[in-house]
N, C-alpha and C positions, 0 to 999 in steps of 0.2 A: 605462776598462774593461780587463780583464787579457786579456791573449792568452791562448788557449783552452788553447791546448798549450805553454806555458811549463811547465816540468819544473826542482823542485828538490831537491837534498840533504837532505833530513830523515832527520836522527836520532832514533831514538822510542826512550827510555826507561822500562820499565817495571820497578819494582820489585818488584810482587807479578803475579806472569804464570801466573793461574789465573782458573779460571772467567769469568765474563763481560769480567773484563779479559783474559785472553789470547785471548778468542773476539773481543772489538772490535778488538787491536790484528794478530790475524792476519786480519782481514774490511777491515781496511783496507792495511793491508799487499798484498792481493791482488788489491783493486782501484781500489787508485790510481793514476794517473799520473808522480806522482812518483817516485822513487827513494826507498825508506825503506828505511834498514838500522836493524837494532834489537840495541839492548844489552837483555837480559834477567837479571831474578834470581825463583828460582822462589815461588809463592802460598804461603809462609808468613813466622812473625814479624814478622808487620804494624809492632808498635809498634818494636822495631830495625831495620825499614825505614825508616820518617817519623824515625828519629832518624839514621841512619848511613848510607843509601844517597848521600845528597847526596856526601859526602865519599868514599864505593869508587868511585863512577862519577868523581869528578873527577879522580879519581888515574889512571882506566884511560884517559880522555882525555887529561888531560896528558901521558900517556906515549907516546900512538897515538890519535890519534882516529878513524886508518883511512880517511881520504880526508876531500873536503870537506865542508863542513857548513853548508849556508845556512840552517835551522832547526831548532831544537833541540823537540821534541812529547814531552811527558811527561806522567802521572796525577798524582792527589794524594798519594799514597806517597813522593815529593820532596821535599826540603825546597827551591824553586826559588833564595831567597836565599841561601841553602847554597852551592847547588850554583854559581851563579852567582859567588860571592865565592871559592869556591875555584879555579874552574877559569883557570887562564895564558889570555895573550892568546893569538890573535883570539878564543880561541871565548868568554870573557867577555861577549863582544860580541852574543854571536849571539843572536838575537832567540830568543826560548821561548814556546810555546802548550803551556797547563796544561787538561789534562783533566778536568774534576771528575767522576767516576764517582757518586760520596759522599762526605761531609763530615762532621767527626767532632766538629762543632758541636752537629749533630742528629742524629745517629746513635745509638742503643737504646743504653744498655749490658747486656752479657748479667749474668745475676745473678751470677756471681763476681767482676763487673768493679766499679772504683769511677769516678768522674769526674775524667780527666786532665787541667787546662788544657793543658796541653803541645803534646795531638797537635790539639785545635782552633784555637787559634795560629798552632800549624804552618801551620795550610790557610790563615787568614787572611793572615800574613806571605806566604806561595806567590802568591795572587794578588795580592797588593802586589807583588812582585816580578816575576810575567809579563808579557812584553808584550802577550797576550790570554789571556781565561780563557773555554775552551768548557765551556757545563754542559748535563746528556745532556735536562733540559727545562725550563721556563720555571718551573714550578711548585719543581720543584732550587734552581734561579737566586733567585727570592723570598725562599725561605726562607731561607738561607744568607746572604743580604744581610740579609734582617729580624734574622737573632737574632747582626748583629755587636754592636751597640749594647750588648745588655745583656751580652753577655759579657765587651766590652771595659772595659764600665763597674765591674765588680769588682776593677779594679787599683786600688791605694792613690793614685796619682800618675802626672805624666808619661803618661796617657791620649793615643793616638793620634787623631785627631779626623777627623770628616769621611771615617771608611774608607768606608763603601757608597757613598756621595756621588760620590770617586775609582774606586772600582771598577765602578760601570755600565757608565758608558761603555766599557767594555774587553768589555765580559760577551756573550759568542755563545749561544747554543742549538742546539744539532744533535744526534739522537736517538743512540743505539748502534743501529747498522745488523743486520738479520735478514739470515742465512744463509738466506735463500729469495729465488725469483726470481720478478718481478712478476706480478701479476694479470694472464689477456689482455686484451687490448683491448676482446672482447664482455661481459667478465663484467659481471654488473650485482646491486643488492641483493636479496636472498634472503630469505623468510619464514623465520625461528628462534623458536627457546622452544616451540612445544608447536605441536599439530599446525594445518593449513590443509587449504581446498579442494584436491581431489586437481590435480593437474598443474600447480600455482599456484606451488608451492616445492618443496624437498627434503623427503626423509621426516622425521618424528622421532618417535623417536630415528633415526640411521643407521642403528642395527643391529638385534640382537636385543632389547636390553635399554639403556635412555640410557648412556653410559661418559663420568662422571665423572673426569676431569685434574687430578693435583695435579704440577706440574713446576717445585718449587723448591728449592735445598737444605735440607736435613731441620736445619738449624741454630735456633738460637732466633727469630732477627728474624723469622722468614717463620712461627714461631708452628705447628709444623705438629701439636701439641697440640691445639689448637684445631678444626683439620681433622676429628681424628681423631675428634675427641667431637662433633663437627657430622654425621659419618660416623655413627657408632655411636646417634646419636640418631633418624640417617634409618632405619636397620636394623631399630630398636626398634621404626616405625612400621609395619613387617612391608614398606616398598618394595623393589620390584626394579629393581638397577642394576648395575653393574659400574663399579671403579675402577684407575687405572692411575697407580701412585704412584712417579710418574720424578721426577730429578734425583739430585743427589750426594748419598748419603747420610752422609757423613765421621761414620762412625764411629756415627752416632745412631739403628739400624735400630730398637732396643728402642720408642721413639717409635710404633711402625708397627707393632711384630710382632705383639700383639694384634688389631688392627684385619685384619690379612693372614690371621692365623689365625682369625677370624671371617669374612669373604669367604670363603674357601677359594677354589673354581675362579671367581670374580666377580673375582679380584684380580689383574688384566692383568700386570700388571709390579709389580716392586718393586727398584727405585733406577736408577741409571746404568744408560741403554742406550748400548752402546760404536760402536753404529753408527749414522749420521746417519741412511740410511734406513730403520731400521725406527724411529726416532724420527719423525722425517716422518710414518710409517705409523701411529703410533698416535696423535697428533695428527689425521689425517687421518681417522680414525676418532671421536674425541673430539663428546662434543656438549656438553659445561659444562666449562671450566675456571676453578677456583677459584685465590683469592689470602687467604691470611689474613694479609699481612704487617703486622710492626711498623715498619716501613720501607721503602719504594720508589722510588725517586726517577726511573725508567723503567719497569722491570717489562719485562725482556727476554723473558722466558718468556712472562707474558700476550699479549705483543707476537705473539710464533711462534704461540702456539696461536690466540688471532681472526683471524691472516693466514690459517692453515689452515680456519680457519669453525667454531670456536668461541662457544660462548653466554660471556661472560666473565661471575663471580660475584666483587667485588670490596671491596675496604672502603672507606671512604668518607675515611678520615681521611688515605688516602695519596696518590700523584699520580694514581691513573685518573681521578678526574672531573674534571681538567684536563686533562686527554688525549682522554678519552671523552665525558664528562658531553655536554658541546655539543653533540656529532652522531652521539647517538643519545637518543634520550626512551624508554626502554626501561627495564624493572627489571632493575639490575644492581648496584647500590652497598647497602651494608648495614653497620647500626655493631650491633655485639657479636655474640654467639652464637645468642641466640636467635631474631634477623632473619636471620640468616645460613642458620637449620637452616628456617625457614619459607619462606625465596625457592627454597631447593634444594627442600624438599615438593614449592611450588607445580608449579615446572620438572618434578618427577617424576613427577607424577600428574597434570597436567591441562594445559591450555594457556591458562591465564591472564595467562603471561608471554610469549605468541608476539608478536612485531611482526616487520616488513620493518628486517632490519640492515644497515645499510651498514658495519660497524665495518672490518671486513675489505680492503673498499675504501679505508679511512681511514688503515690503519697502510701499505698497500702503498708508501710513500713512505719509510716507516725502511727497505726492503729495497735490498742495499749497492749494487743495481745502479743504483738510485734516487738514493740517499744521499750514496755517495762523490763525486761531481760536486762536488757542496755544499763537501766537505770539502776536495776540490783545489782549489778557489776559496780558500776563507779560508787553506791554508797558502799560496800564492804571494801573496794580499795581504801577510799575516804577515811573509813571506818579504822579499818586494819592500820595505817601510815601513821597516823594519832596527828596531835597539834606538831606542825612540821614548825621550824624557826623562820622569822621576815630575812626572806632574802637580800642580802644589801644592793644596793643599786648596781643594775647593770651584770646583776648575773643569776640566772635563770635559775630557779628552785627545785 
């Protein structure tokens, strides 16, 4: 068993240090134990990151690596063999824990994009090369192991063999940690979705009118097209609701402005709020948040809004019902648009959809006061074990 309060040198490397990667790696930064100092390079040019960052960060450490270094913590924007092969001794040596945020195996491409083998590779060489590979959930972890096989198997010759086989054993789970602070002790599950006996639950809606949550970047994976014509169908139905459409909008408001300019005073917000708590505040106020993602491999956002006491509305094809599915028997999961504009109705007009949620109680365990314990443990394992040897094919490390 590791001593509680053993304290070590980790260096966190992130190459793209925006949105939910620069929120996990300053939330753990803040509340670790350890000592993490971090090299940063800022959230763009992803694809000359996964190709070139291995070799600027080698350079900046071989030159200074700025004091000691008993573990090296990076994302998948590394190339870890890269980086590994360039860097001078001792730090060669030094043991590395790889982040998988997302993986570009399975990852959407947007429609200007074409399919790189290169940057999926990349990820797959990284965890051959880490001495552990954390993924942010088990349903992440699945997939990414499921689809090495057939990826791998598109090379002409000289196939790698046995990679998932080699790679389990190595493979952690530990969520990206919420910037909120736990549940109390008395809190217990609450009747949501549509109304109850008076003094039995909370009101619903909370307020005047249900307020609808959309808090993802306005980019294509998170599909918020979609949203929008899900919205605009509800409107059509002549329902009254009010919507609060946060997150970054980089660039893509035109997505929304239709939909803002039909709300009119119904339309809370629109894009980045700069302050955490009037973010808090309208979470706080929220009684549905919706997900239409083409990809999720945590769903950090959904994560904040059900800790806040959120009705979650979500797709089916992505990680929530590995997340949620289990411990809550509730209507919340929906495939296409038209199941999607139908469970919103329901939520809106009547209470079809009301059960006792615990969801809330369920995610209170990603929050970093929670969390980060977890993650002090696996870096001084890490830490402690040193650079372990590649295990050969077909037999677990």
């Amino acid at each position: 068993m590791l001593p509680d309060k053993e304290i070590n040198e980790v260096l966190f490397l992130e190459a793209y240090d925006g949105g939910s990667h620069r929120a996990f790696r300053q939330g753990l930064e803040s509340r670790s134990r350890h000592r993490i100092r971090s090299l940063t390079l800022p959230g763009r040019f992803w694809k000359w990151r996964m190709r070139g960052a291995a070799a600027w960060y080698a350079d900046r450490l071989n030159a200074d690596p700025g004091g000691p270094v008993d573990l090296i913590f990076l994302t998948g924007f590394i190339n870890v063999a890269d980086l590994r092969g360039l860097l001078a001794p001792p730090l060669d040596r030094t043991p590395i824990l790889l982040y998988m945020h997302e993986n570009q195996l399975t990852y959407p491409l947007s429609p200007e994009e074409e399919f790189d083998f290169h940057f999926g590779f990349t990820n797959i060489i990284s965890a051959l090369a880490a001495d552990r590979v954390v993924f942010n959930s088990a349903w992440h972890r699945d997939l990414f192991l499921a689809a090495i096989p057939a990826f791998l198997n598109r090379m002409p010759e000289a196939v790698p063999r046995q990679v998932p086989e080699r790679l389990r054993g190595r493979c952690e789970v530990l969520g990206v940690g919420l910037e909120r602070e736990p549940l109390p002790a008395g809190h217990f599950p609450q009747y949501r979705g549509g109304a109850c006996e008076p003094g039995t639950g909370p009101g619903w809606p909370r307020g005047k009118r249900p307020l609808i949550i959309w808090n993802h970047r306005w980019e294509f994976d998170k599909r918020p097209d979609v949203f929008a014509e899900a919205i605009g169908r509800l409107l059509d139905q002549g329902l009254d609701f009010e919507v609060a459409l946060l997150g970054e909008s980089r660039g893509q408001e035109p997505v929304f402005r239709s939909l803002q300019d039909r709300l009119g005073g119904r339309c809370l917000a629109f894009g980045h709020v700069a302050a955490r708590a009037d973010y808090d505040a309208l979470l706080a106020r929220g009684d549905i948040v919706v997900s239409c993602a083409e990809q999720e491999y945590f769903g950090i956002s959904i994560a904040e809004a059900i800790h806040a006491g959120g009705y979650p509305v979500l797709p089916r094809a992505q990680v929530y019902p590995d997340l949620y599915g289990a411990r809550c028997k509730g209507r919340h999961f929906y495939t296409g648009t038209t199941e999607l504009v139908a469970l919103l109705s329901d939520l809106l007009s009547g209470d079809s959809c009301g059960h006792v949620c615990s969801l809330d109680r369920d995610v209170d365990g990603f929050c970093w006061p929670l969390l980060a314990p977890k993650f002090d443990r696996l870096l001084a394992e890490v830490a402690r074990a040193g650079r372990r040897p590649m295990a050969p094919p077909g037999v677990r490390p």
